[in-house]
C-alpha positions in Angstrom: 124.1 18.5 19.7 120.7 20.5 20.8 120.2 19.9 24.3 117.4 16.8 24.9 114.9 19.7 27.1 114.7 22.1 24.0 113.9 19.4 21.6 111.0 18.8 23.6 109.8 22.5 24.2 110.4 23.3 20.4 108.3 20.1 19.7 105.4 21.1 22.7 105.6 24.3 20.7 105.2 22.9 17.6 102.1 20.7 18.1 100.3 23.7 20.0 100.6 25.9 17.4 99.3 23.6 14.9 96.3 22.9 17.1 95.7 26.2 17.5 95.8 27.0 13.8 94.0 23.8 12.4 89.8 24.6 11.5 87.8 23.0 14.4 85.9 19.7 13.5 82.6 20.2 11.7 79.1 19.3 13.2 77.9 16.6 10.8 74.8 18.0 8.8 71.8 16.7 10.1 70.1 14.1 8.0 66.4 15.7 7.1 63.4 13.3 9.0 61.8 11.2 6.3 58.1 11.9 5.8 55.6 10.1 7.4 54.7 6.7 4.7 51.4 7.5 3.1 49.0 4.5 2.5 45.8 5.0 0.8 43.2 2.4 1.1 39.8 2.6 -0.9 36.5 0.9 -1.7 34.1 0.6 -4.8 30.5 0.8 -4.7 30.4 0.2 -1.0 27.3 -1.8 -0.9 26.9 -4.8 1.7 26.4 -3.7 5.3 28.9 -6.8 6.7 31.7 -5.5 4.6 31.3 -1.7 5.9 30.8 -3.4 9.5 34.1 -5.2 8.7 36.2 -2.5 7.3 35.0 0.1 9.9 36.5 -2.4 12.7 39.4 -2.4 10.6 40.0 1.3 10.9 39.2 1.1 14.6 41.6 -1.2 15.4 44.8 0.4 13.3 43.8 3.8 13.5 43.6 3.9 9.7 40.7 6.2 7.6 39.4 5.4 4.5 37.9 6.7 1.7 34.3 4.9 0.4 33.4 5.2 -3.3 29.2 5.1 -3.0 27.1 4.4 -6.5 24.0 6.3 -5.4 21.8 2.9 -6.9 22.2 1.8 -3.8 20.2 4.6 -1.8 17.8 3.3 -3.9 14.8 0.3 -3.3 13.4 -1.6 -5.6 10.4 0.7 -5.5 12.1 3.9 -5.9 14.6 2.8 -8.7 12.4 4.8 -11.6 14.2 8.0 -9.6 17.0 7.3 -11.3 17.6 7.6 -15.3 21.9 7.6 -16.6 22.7 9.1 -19.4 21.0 7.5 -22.4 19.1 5.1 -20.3 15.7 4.6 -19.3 14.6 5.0 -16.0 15.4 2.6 -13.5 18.4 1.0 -15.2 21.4 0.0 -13.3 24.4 -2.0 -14.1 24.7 -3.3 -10.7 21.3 -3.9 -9.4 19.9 -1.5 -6.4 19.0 -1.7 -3.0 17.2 -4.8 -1.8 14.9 -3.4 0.0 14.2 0.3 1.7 15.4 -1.4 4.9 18.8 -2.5 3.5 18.8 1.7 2.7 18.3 2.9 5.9 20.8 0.1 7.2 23.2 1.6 4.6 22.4 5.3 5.3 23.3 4.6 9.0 26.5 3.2 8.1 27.3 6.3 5.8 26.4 8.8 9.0 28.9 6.2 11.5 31.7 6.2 9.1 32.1 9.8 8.1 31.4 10.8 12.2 34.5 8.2 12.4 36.7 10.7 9.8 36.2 8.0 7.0 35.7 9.7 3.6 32.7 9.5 1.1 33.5 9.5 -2.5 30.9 9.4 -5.3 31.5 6.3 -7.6 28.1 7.8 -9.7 25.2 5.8 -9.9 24.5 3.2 -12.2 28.3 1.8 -12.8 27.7 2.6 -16.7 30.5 3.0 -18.8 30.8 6.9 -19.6 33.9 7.1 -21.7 31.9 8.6 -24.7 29.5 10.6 -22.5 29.3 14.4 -23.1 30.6 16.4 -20.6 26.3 17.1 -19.9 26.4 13.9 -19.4 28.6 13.9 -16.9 27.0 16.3 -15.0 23.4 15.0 -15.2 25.1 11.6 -13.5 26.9 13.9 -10.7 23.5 15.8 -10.1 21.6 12.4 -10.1 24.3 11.2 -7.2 23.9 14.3 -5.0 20.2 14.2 -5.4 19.9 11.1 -4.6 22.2 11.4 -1.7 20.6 14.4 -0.4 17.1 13.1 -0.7 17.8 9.7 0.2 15.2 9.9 3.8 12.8 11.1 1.8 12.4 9.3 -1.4 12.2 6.1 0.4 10.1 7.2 3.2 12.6 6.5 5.8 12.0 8.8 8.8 12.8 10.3 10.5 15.8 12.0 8.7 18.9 12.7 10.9 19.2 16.5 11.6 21.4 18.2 9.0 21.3 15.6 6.3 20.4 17.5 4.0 23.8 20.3 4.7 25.7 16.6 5.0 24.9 15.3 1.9 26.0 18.7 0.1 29.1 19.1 1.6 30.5 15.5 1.9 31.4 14.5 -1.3 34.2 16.2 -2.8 35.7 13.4 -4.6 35.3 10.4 -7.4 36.2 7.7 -8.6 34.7 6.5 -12.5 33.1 3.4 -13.2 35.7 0.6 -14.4 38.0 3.9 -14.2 37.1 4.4 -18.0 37.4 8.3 -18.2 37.6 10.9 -21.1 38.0 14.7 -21.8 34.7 15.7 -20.9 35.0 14.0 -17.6 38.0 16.0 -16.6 35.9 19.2 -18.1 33.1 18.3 -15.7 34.8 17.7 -12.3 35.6 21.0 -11.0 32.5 22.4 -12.6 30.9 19.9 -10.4 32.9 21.0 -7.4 35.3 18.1 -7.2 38.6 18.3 -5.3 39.8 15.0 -6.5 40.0 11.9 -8.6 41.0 8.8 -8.3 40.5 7.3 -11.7 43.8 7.0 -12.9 46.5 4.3 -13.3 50.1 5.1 -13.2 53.8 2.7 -13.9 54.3 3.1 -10.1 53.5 5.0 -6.9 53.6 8.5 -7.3 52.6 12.1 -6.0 49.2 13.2 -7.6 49.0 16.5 -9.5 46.4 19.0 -9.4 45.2 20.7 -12.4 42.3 23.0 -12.7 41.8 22.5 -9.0 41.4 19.1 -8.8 44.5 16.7 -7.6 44.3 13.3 -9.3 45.4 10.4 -8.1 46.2 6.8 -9.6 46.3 3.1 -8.7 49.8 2.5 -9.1 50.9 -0.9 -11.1 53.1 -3.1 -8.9 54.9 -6.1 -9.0 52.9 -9.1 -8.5 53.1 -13.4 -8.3 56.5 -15.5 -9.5 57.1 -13.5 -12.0 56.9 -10.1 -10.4 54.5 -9.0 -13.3 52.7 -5.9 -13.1 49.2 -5.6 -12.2 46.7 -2.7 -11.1 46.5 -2.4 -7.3 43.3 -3.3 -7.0 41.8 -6.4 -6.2 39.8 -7.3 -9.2 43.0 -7.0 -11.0 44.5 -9.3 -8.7 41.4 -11.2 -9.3 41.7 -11.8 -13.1 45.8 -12.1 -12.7 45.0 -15.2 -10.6 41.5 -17.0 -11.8 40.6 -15.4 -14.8 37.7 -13.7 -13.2 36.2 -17.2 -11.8 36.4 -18.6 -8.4 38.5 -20.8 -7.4 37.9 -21.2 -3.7 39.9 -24.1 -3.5 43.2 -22.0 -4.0 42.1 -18.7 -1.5 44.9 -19.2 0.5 47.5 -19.3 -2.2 46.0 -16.1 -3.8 45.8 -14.4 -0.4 49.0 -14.7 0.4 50.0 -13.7 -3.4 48.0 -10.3 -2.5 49.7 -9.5 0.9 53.3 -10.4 -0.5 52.5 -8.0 -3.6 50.9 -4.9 -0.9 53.5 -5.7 1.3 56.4 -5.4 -1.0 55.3 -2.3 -2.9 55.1 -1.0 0.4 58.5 -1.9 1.4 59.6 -0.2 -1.6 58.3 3.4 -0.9 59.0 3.0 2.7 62.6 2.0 2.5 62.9 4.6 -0.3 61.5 7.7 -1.2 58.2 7.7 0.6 55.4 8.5 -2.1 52.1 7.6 -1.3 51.1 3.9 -2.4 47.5 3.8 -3.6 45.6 0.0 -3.2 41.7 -0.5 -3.8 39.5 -2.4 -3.1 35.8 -3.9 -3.6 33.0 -4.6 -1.3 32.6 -8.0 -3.3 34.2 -10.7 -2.2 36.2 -12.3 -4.8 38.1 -16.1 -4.5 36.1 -17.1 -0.9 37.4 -13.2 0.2 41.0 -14.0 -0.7 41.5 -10.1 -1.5 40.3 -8.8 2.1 42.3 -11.2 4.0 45.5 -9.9 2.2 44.1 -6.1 2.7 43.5 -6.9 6.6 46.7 -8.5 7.2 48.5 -6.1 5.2 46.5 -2.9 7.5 47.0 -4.8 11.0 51.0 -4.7 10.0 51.6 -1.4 8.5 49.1 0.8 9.6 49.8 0.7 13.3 53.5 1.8 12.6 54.4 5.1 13.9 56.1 6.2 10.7 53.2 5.4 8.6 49.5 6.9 8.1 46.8 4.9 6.2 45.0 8.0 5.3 41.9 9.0 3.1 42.1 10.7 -0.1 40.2 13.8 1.6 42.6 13.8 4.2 45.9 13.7 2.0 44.7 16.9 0.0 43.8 18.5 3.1 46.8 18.4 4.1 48.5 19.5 1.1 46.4 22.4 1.0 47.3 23.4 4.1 50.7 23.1 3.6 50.6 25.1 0.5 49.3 28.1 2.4 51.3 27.7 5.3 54.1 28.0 2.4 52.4 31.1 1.2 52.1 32.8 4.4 55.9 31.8 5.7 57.2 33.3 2.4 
């Protein structure tokens, strides 16, 4: 019978050489920091002074920037309409009215030169809101031209003075993106925005969020289609989609709340979505028109005072995202 004391030392033995021999315990592999949530948050035609008052205190108070889609009919007074002629149009025609008066311009102009000193982005939404999805790509150009004429010259055509110190250089260099007209676009559209010095579009509709491509040096990017109402029916982001979804395209006042709360549930979801998930950028637009008693701008304000403030989320402009991703691309270049 072994003696009881070597047992034990042979066993002591045992277990220390195993330990000695056995591979040390891993680190775990550190899980990779999700990106930052991307929100981008834009408006059309960007017309009444109380709705850029409203949607730069917005911005202020979530630390979000914007990106404003201008139609340059609205540097324009009734008296200096004739300055502008679209493509296959007479002078002075305009699908959505102009100015009221060469006051409401320089009101306008002054809330352009506020916004962008803010870091809000100017986008050109052309001029007249006409339909160009069988313009040429001249066409095309002659409206971009008209807008950045118009924008340029805006002080003067009206006889507002005096003009701010380095409009002119503003106006030139301000714009580098669009958005089209009922987002109708063509061929020769996409032939004529980098020829016109575009960076971006944001034209396009898309089955979901997504990241925007760039081709010929432009990035495009598109209002994603997301679930929406009882049904969880698709619908464009934007809120004259939601608009038609819920009233056909007529107000209904009576049911604002209903639809308001529709809207936020459908931004707020989507959100969830890329947040919990994989984090592409969500895309919603908007309109300076009030549509269903304002329903739409409720939703977009209860959605931003939520979501925007949160540490892990940026409610950017489109200028600002391909920034960015330009920079990023050369630091890639550069590092390699």
């Amino acid at each position: 019978m072994p003696h009881p004391f070597r047992v034990v030392v042979f066993s002591l033995a045992s277990l220390a050489t195993s330990v000695a021999f056995a591979d040390p315990p891993k680190s775990p592999e550190p899980i990779p920091a999700k990106p930052k949530q991307i929100v981008l948050i834009s408006f059309d035609s960007a017309r009444e002074i109380s709705q850029w008052e409203r949607s730069r205190a917005l911005a202020k108070r979530t630390g979000a920037h914007f990106t404003y889609f201008l139609s340059c009919v609205f540097l324009l007074s009734p008296e200096t309409r004739a300055e502008y002629i679209a493509p296959g149009k007479g002078a002075g025609k305009s699908n959505i009215g102009f100015a009221a008066s060469k006051q409401e311009v320089a009101d306008r102009l002054d809330q352009i030169r506020l916004a962008v000193a803010e870091g809000h982005d100017l986008g050109s939404h052309a001029c007249g809101h006409f339909d160009g999805k069988d313009w040429s790509k001249a066409d095309w150009l002659a409206e971009f031209s008209a807008f950045r004429r118009i924008l340029e010259n805006a002080y003067t055509i009206n006889g507002i003075s005096p003009a701010p110190a380095g409009w002119r250089d503003f106006a030139r260099h301000t714009v580098v993106g669009f958005r089209a007209p009922y987002l109708s676009t063509d061929k020769a559209l996409y032939e004529a925005l980098p020829e016109a010095g575009f960076q971006y579009d944001a034209s396009g509709v898309s089955n979901g969020p997504a990241l925007p491509p760039t081709k010929n040096g432009v990035t495009h990017f598109a209002l994603p289609l997301i679930p929406e109402g009882p049904k969880s029916k698709p619908v464009v982001a934007m809120d004259y989609n939601l608009y038609v979804r819920h009233s056909s395209g007529f107000e209904e006042p009576a049911r604002a709340a209903e639809f308001a709360d529709r809207a936020y549930h459908a931004f707020r979801a989507a959100f969830e979505v890329q947040y919990n998930g994989k984090r592409l950028p969500l895309e919603l637009g908007f309109h300076f028109t009030q549509m269903n008693g304002g329903t739409y701008w409720n939703a977009l304000e209860r959605f931003a005072d939520e979501v925007c403030v949160k540490a892990d989320v940026e409610c950017i402009s489109f200028r600002d995202y391909i920034a960015r991703q330009r920079s990023d691309q050369k630091q890639a270049v550069v590092g390699g």
